[in-house]
PALORO-791559 format. One record per residue: residue number from 1; residue in three letters; chain; x, y, z of N, C-alpha, C in turn. Coordinates in pm, whole numbers, plus 50000, padded with zeros to 5 digits. Example, Ala and Ser with C-alpha at 12.3 -4.5 7.8 and 13.67 -1.06 7.14 Angstrom:
// residues 2
SITE  pos  code  unit   n_xx   n_yy   n_zz  ca_xx  ca_yy  ca_zz   c_xx   c_yy   c_zz
SITE    1   ala     A  51319  49431  50780  51230  49550  50780  51320  49670  50780
SITE    2   ser     A  51285  49775  50708  51367  49894  50714  51290  50003  50787
***
This chain:
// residues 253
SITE  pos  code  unit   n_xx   n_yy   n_zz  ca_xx  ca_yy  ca_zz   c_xx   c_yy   c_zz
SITE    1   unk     A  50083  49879  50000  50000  50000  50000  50086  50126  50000
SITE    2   unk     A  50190  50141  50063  50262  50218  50055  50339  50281  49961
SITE    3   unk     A  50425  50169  49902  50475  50155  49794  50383  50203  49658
SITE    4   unk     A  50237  50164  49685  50118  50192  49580  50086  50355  49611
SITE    5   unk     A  50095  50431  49712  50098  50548  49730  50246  50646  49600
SITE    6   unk     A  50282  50577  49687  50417  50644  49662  50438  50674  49477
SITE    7   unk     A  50442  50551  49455  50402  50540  49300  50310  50631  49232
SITE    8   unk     A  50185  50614  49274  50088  50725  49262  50145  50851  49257
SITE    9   unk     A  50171  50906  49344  50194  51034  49337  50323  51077  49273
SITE   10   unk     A  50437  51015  49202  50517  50971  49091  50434  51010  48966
SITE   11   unk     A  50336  50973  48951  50262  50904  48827  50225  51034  48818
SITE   12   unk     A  50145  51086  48926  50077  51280  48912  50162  51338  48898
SITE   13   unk     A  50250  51357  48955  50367  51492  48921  50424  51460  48773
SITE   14   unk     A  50475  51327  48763  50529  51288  48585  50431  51317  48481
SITE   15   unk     A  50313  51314  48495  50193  51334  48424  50160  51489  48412
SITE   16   unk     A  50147  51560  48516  50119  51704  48519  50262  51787  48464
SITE   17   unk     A  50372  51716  48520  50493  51784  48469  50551  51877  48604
SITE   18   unk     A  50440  51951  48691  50459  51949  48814  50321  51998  48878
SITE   19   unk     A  50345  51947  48996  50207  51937  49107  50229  52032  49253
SITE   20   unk     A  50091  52068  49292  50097  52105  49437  50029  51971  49517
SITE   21   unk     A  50029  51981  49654  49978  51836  49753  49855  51858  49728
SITE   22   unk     A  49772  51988  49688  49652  51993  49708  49590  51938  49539
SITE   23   unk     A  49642  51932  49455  49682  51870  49314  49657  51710  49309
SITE   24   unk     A  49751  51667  49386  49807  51571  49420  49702  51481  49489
SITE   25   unk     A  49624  51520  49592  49522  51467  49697  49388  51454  49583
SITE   26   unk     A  49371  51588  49481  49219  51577  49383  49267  51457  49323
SITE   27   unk     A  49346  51408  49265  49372  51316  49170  49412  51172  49225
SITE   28   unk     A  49415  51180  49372  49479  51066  49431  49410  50974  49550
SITE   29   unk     A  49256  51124  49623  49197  51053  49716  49262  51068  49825
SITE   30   unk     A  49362  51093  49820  49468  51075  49966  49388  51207  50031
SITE   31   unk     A  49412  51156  50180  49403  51270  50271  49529  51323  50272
SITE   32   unk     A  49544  51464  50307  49648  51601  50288  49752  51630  50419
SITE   33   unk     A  49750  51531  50516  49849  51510  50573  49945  51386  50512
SITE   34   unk     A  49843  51294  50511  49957  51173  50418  50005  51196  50317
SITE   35   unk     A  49951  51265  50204  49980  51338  50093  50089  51427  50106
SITE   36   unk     A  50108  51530  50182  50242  51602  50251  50353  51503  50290
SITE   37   unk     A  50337  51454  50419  50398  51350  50421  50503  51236  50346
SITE   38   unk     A  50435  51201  50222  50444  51109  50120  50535  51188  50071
SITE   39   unk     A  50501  51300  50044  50518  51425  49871  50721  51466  50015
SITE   40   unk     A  50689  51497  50086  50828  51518  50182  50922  51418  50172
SITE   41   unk     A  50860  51250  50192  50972  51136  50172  51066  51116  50066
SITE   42   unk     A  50986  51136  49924  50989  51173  49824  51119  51293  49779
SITE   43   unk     A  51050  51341  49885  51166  51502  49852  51317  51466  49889
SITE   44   unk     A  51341  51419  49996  51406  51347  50068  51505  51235  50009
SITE   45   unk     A  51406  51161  49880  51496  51081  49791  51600  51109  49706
SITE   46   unk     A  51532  51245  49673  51546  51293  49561  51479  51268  49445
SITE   47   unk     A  51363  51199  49464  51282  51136  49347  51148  51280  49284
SITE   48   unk     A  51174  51318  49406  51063  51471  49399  51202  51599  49418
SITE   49   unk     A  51115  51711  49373  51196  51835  49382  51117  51939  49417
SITE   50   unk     A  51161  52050  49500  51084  52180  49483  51089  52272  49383
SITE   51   unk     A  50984  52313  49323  51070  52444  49186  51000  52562  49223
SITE   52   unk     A  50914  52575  49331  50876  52671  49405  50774  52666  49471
SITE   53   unk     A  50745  52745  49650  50654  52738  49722  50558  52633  49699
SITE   54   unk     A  50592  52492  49691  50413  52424  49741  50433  52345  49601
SITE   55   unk     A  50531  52373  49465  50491  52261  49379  50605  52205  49362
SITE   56   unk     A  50591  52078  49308  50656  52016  49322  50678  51924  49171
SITE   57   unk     A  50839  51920  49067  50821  51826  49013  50919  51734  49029
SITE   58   unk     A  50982  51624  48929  51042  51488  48956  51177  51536  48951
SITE   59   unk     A  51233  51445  49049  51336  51497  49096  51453  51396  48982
SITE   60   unk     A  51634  51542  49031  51685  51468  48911  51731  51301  48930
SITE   61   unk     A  51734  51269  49060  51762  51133  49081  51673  50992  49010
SITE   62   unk     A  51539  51034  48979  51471  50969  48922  51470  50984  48789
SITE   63   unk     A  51514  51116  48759  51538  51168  48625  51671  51024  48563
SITE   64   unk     A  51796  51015  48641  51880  50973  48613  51888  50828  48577
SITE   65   unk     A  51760  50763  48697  51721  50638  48727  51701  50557  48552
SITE   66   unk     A  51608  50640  48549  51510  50645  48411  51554  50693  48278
SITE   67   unk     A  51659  50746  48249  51738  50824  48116  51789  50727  48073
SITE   68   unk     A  51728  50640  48000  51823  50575  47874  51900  50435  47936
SITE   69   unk     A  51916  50362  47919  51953  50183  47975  52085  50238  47975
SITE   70   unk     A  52145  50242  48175  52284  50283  48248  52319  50147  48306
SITE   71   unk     A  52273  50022  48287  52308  49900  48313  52484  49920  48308
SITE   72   unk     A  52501  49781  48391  52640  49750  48356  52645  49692  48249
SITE   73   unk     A  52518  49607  48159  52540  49563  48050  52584  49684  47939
SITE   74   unk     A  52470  49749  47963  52516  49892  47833  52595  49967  47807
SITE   75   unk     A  52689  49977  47962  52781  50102  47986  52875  49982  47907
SITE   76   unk     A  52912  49851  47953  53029  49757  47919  53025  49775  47730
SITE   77   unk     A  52905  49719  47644  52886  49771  47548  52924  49903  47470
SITE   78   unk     A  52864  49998  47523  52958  50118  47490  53052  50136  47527
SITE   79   unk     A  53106  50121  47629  53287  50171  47682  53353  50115  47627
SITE   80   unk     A  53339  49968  47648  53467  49874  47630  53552  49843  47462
SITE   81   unk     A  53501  49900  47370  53529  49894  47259  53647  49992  47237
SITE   82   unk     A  53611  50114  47373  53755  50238  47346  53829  50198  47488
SITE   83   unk     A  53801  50114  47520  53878  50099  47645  53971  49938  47572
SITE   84   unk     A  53952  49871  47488  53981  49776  47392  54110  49909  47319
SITE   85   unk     A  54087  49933  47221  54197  50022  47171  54285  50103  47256
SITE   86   unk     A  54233  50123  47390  54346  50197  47429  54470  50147  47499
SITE   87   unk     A  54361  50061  47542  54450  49902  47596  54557  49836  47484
SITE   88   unk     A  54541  49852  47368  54643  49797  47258  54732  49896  47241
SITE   89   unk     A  54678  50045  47260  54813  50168  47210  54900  50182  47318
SITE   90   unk     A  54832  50181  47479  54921  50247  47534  54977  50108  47587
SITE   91   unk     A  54970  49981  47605  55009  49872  47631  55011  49827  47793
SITE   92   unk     A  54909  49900  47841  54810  49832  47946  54713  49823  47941
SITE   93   unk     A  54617  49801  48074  54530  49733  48121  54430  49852  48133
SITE   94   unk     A  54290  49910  48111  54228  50021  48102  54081  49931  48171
SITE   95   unk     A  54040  50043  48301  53970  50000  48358  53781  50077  48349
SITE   96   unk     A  53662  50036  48372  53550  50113  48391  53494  50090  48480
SITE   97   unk     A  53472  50236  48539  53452  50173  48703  53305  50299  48705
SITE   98   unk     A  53220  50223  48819  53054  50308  48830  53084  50323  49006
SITE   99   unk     A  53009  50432  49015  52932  50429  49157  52806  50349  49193
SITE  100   unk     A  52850  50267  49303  52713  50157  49280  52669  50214  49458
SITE  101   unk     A  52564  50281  49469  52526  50301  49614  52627  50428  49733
SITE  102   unk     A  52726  50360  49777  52826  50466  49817  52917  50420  49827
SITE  103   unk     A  52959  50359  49709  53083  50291  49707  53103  50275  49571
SITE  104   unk     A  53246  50252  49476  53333  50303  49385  53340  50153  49330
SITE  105   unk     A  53258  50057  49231  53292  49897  49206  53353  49904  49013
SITE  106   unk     A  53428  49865  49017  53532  49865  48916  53441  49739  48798
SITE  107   unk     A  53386  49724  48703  53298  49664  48653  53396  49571  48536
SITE  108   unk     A  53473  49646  48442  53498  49604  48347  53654  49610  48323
SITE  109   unk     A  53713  49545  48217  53828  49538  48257  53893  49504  48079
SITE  110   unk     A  54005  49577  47991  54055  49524  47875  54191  49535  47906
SITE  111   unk     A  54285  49427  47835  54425  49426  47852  54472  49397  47695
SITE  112   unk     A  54604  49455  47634  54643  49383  47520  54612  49287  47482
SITE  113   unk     A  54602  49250  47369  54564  49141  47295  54698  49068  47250
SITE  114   unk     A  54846  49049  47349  54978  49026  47236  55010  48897  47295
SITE  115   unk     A  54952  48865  47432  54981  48731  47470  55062  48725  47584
SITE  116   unk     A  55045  48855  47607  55165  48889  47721  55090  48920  47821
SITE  117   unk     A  55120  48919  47994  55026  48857  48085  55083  49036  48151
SITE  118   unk     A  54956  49113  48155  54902  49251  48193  54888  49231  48360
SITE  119   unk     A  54913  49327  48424  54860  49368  48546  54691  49383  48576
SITE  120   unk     A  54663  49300  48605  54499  49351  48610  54453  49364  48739
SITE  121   unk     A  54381  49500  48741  54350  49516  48857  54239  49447  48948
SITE  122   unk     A  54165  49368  48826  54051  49303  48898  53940  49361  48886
SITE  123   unk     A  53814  49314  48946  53659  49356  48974  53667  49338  49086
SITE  124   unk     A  53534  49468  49123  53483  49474  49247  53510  49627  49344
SITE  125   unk     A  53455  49605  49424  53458  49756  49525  53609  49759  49531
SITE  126   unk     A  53609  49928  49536  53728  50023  49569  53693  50064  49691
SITE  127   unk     A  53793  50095  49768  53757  50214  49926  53794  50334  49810
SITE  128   unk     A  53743  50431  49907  53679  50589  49814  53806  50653  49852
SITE  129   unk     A  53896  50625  49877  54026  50700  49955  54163  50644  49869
SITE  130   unk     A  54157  50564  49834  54315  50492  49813  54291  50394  49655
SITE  131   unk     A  54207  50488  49572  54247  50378  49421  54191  50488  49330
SITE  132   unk     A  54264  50523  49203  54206  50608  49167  54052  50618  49113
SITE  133   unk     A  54010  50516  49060  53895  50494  48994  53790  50569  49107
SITE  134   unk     A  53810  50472  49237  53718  50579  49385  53736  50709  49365
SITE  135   unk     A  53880  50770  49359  53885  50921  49380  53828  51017  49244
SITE  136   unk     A  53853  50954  49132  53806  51040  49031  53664  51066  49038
SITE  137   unk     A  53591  51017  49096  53443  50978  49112  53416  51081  49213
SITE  138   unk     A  53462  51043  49335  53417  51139  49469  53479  51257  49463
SITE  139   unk     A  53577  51307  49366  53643  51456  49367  53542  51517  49281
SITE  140   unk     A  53434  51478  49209  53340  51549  49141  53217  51471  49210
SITE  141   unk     A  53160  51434  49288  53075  51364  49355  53034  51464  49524
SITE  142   unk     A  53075  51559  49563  53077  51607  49678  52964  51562  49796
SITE  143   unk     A  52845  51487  49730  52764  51450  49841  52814  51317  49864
SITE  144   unk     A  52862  51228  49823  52925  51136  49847  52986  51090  49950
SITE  145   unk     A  53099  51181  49960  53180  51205  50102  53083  51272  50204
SITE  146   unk     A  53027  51381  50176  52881  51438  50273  52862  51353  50371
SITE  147   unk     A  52776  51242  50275  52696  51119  50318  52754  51038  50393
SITE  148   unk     A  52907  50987  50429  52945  50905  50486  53055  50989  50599
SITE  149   unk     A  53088  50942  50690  53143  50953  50807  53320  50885  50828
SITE  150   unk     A  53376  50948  50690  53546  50905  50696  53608  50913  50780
SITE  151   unk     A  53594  51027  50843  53701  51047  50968  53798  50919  51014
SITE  152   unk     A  53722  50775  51058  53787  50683  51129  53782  50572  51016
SITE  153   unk     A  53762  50596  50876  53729  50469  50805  53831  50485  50709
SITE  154   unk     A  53934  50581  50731  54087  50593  50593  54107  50489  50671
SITE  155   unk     A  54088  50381  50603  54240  50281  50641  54344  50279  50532
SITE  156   unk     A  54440  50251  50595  54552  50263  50550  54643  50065  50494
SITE  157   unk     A  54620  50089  50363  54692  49965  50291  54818  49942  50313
SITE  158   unk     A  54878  50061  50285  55017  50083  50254  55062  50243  50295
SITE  159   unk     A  55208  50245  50354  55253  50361  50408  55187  50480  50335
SITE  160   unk     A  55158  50469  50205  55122  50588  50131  54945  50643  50112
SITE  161   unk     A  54917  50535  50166  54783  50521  50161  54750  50683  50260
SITE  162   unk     A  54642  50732  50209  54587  50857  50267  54488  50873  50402
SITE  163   unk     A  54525  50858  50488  54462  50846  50592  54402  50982  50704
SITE  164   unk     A  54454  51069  50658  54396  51163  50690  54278  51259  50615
SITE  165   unk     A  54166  51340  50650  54084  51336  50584  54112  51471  50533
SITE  166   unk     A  54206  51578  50611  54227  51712  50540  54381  51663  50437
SITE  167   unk     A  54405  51568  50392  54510  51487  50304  54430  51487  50214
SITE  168   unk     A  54332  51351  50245  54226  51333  50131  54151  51439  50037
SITE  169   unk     A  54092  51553  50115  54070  51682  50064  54123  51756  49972
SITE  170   unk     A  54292  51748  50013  54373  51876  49915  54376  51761  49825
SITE  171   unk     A  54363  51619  49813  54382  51492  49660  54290  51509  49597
SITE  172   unk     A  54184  51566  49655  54058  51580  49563  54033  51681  49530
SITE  173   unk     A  54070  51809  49576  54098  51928  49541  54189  51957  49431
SITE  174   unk     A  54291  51890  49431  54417  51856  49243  54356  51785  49166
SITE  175   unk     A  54261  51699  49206  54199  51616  49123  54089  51693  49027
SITE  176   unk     A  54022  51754  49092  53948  51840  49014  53996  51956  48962
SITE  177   unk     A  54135  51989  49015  54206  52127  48931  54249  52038  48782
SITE  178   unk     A  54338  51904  48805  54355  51856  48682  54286  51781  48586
SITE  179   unk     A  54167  51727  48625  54076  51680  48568  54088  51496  48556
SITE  180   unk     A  54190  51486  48647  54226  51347  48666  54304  51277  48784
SITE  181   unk     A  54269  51180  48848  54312  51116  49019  54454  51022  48978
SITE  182   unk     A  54525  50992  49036  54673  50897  49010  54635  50836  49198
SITE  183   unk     A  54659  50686  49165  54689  50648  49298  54844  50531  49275
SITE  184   unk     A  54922  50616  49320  55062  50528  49397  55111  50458  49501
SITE  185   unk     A  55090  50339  49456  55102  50238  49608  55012  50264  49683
SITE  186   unk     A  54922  50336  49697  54800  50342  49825  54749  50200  49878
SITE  187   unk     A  54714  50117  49719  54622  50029  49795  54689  49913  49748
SITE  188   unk     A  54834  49895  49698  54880  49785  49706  55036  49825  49612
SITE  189   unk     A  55148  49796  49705  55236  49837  49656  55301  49802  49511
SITE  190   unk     A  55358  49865  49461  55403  49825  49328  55331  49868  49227
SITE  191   unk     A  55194  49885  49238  55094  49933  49156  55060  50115  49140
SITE  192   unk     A  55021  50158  49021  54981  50252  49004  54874  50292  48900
SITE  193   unk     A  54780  50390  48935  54679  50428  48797  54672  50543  48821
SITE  194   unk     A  54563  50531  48696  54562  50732  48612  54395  50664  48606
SITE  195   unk     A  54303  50770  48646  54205  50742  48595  54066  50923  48601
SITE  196   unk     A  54017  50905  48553  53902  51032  48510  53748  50987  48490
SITE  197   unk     A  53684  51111  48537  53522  51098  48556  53509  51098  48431
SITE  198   unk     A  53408  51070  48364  53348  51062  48244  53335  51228  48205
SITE  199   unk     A  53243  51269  48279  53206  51437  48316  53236  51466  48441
SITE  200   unk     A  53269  51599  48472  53245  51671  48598  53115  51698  48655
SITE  201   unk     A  52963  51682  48595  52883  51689  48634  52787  51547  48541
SITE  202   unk     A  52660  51542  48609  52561  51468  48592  52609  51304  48611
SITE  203   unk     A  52526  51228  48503  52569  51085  48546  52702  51040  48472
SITE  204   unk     A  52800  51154  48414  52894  51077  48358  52974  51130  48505
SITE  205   unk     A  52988  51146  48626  53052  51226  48722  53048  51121  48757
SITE  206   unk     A  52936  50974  48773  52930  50894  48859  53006  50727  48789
SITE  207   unk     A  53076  50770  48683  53135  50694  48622  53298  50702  48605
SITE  208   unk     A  53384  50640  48602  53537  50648  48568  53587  50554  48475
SITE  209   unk     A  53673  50641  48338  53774  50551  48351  53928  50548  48361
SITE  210   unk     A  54012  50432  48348  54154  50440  48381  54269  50331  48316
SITE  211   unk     A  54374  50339  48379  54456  50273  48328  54542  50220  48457
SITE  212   unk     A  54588  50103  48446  54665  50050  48591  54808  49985  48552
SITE  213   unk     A  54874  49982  48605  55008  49880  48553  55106  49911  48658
SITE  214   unk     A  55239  49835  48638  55345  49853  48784  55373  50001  48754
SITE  215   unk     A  55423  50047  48909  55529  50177  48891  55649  50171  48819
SITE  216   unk     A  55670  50067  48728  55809  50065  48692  55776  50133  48550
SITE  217   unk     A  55643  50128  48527  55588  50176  48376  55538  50277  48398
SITE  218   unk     A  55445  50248  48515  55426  50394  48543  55458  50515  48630
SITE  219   unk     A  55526  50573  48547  55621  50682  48632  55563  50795  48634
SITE  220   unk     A  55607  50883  48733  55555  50999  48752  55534  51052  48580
SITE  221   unk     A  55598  51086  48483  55614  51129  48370  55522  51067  48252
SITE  222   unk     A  55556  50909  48341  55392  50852  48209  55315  50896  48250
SITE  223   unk     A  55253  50935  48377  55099  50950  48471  55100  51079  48437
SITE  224   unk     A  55224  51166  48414  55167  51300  48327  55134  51303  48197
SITE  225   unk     A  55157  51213  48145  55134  51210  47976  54983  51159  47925
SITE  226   unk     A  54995  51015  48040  54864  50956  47979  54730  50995  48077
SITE  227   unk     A  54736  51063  48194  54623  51143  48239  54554  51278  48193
SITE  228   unk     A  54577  51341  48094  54484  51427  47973  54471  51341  47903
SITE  229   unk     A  54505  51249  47805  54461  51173  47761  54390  51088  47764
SITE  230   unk     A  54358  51038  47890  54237  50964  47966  54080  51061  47986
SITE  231   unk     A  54152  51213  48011  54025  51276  48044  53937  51372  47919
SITE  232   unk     A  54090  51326  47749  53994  51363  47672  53974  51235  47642
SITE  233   unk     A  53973  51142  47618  53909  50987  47608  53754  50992  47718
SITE  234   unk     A  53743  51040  47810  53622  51052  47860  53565  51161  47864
SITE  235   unk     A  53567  51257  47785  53548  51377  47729  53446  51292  47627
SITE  236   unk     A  53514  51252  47567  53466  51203  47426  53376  51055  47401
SITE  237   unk     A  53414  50996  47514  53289  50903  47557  53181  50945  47637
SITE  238   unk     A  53201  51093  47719  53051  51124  47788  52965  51220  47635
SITE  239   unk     A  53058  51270  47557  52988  51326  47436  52942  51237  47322
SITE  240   unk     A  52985  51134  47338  52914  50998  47247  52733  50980  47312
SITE  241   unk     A  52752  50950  47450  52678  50931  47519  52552  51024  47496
SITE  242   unk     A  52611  51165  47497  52490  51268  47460  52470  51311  47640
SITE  243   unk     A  52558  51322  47748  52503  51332  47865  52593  51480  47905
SITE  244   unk     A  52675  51522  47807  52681  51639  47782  52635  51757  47764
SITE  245   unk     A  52567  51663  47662  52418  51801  47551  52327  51805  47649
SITE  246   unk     A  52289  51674  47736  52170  51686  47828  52196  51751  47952
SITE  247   unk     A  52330  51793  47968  52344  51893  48063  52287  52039  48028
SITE  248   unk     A  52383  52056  47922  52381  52193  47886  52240  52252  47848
SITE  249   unk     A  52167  52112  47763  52017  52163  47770  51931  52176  47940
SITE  250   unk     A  51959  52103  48001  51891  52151  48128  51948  52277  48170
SITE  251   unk     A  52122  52295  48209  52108  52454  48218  52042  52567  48160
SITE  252   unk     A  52035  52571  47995  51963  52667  47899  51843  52668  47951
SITE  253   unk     A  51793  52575  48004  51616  52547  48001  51555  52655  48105
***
């Protein structure tokens, strides 16, 4: 029943385009405390929005939910074909990694095709502190970190690993001056990556990709070379996508 509420009043605001509670209650039967109520939880999700005094339309989280098939099947489909070539030029391992909930899970994975056995970083959750794929994500993500309570949860992998949270800050603060995260030895020695948000804003913000291999390849000097190059490579996959244009058209609007 709840759930059948809730829906409902989804269905009025998507239908009207936007609603007041008193809107909302003619079309729904609901009494106008539960209706408030409901229309507040809602707000709360982010599934509802205010656009002024009393109305209310769909919020962008549901907006995002709903825009176009963001599966891991679809994103793997589209990405992995330039994450395939880049993996053959630059002669590693190139990673695609999503925000799944509040946490950073590394989905997909291409290595050369020459027969020769690549560093791979693997699948599965990142900590949001110590790999780049996590940091490129949460340095353009700011509610992210909001939402969770780091203070006592940097753990620390390796000596280099970032464990302090005004540390973590100024990493994510360069990260967004350069448009791309590097993690060295943080979360397992010997290892290093370069990796970048898709976009700085919308749902390509909640996406990364990257490149991983030893520090012996990757040196400070490669991680300067091939990190613009990663972030026009996802420049150019969030403008394939079209989640560019759908920014800029919601700002104009």
């Amino acid at each position: 029943m709840h759930l059948e509420r809730l829906t409902l009043i989804l269905e009025i605001v998507g239908q009207k385009g936007e609603a007041t509670v008193g809107e909302i209650c003619a079309h729904s039967d609901l009494p106008k405390a539960t209706a408030y109520r409901l229309v507040q939880d809602l707000v709360d999700a982010g599934l509802l929005e205010t656009v002024t005094r009393g109305r209310f339309v769909i919020g962008n989280r549901l907006k995002q939910i709903t825009q176009g098939d963001r599966s891991d099947h679809a994103l793997r489909d589209l990405i992995a074909p330039t994450l395939r070539r880049a993996a053959t030029d630059h002669g590693a391992a190139f990673f695609l990694a999503r925000l799944r909930g509040r946490s950073v899970e590394i989905i997909h994975v291409e290595t050369p095709d020459t027969g020769v056995s690549f560093l791979h970083p693997g699948l599965g959750k990142r900590p949001l502190h110590a790999c780049s794929c996590s940091k490129a994500v949460a340095a353009f993500s700011p509610d992210l970190l909001r939402s969770q309570s780091l203070e006592k949860r940097l753990k620390a992998y390796t000596e280099f690993t970032l464990t302090r949270l005004e540390d973590l800050e100024a990493d994510l603060a360069a990260i967004r001056q350069r448009g791309y995260a590097e993690c060295v030895e943080e979360i397992e020695r010997g290892m290093a990556s370069v990796a970048a948000p898709l976009s700085a804003a919308g749902p390509g913000a909640q996406i990364s990709i990257g490149a991983t291999g030893s520090t012996r390849v990757f040196t400070g000097a490669f991680r300067a070379e091939i990190g613009p190059q990663i972030v026009r490579m996802a420049q150019d996959l969030s403008a394939g996508l079209r989640w560019s244009e759908a920014r800029e058209t919601r700002q104009s609007a």
